[in-house]
PAMIPA-406129 format. One record per residue (C-alpha): residue in three letters; x, y, z. Coordinates in steps of 0.1 Angstrom, whole numbers, plus 2048, in hexadecimal, padded with zeros to 3 digits. Last residue first. Layout:
<pts>
AlaXYZ;...
</pts>
This chain:
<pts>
UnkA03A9EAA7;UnkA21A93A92;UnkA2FAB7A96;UnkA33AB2ABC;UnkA43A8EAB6;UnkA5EAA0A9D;UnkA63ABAAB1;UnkA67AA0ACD;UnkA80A8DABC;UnkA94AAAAAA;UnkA9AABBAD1;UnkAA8A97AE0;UnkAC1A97AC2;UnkAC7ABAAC2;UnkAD8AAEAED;UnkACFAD1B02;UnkAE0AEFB11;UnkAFCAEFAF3;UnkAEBB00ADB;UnkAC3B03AE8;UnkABAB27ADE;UnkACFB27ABD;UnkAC6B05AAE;UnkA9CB0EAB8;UnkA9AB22A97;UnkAA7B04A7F;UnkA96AEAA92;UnkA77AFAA8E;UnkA7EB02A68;UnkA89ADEA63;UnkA6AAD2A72;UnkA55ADFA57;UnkA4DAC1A45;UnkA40AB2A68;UnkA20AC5A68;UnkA15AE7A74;UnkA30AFEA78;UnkA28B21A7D;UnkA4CB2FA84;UnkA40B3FAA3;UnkA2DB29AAC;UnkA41B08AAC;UnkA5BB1BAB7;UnkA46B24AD6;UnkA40B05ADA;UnkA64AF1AD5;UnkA6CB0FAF4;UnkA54B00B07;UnkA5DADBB02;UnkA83AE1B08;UnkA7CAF1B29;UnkA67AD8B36;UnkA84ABFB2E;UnkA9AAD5B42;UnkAB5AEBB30;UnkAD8AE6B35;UnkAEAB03B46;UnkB04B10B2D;UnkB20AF9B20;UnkB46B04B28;UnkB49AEEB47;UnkB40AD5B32;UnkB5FAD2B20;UnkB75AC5B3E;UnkB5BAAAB4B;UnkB5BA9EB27;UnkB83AA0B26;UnkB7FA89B46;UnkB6AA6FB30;UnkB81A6EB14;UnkB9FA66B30;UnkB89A4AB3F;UnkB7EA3BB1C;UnkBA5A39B17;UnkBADA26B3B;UnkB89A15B30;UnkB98A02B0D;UnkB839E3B0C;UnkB7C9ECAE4;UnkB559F2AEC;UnkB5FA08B09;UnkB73A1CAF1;UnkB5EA1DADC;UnkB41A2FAF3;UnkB61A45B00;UnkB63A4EADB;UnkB41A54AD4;UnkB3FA6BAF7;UnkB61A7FAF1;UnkB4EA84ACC;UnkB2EA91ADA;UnkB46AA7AEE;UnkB5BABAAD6;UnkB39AC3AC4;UnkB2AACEADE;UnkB4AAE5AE5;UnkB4BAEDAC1;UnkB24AF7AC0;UnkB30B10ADE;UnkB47B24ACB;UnkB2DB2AAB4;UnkB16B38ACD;UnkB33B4CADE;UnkB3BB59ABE;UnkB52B54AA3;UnkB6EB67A96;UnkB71B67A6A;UnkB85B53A54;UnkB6DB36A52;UnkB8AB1BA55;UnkBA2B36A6A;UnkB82B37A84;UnkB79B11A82;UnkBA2B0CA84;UnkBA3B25AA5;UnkB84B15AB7;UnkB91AF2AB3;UnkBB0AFFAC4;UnkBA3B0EADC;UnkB8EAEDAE4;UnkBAFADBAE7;UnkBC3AF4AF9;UnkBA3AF3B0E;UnkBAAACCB15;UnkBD2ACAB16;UnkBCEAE4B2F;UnkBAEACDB43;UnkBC6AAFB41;UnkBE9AC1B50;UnkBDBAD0B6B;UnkBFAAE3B76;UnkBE7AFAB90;UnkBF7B18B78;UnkBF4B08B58;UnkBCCB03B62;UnkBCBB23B6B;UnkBD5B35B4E;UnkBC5B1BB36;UnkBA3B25B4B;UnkBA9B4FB44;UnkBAAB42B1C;UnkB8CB2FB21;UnkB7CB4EB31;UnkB87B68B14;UnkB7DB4AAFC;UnkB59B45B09;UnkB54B6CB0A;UnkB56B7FB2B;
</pts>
């Protein structure tokens, strides 16, 4: 089942158990999914499908941060539960064991040896680790493992 069969299947069921906040959620993501699709004029993939809902949730996170900052929690509450709603949709996230052996065998294959090719690592490991792990994270210790 592709990511948009089974998030079509969870707007069923959320309209039919009346959950109002997770159905305003995946209409939201669907949504987002549809305009990226009608933007590039083409039907994406599971992988890109998934960079939306990553996407979708770094900015729930920035704006519950905000809203926190602005003494606003009733809103950083209902940015927080749309978090809980998104991540459903996110593969297993890797362990940080995981992320270090799977930066090595990039490392390899791509035959980086200094930090002016960590572009190309971070380039070939998008695809493995999209939406199982924080790019951030990954970019600061390919960038450690190339200073070495």
């Amino acid at each position: 089942m592709t990511l948009r069969e089974r998030l079509q299947e969870d707007m069923k069921s959320a309209m039919r158990a009346r959950e109002a906040e997770r159905l305003v959620t995946i209409r939201m993501l669907l949504a987002a999914i549809k305009q990226r699709e009608i933007d590039e004029r083409r039907e994406l993939d599971d992988t890109e499908a998934l960079s939306i809902v990553d996407k979708l949730i770094k900015q729930r996170k920035d704006s519950a941060s905000q809203f926190i900052a602005g003494n606003r929690p009733d809103l950083a509450q209902k940015e927080e539960s749309e978090i809980v709603f998104l991540a459903v949709y996110l593969p297993e996230a890797l362990s940080s064991a995981g992320i270090d052996v799977l930066i090595a065998e990039t490392i390899t294959a791509v035959a980086a040896s200094g930090p002016r090719d960590m572009g190309k690592v971070l380039t070939a490991l998008r695809p493995q680790m999209q939406g199982r792990a924080d790019m951030a994270v990954v970019a600061e210790k390919v960038k450690a493992r190339l200073s070495i």
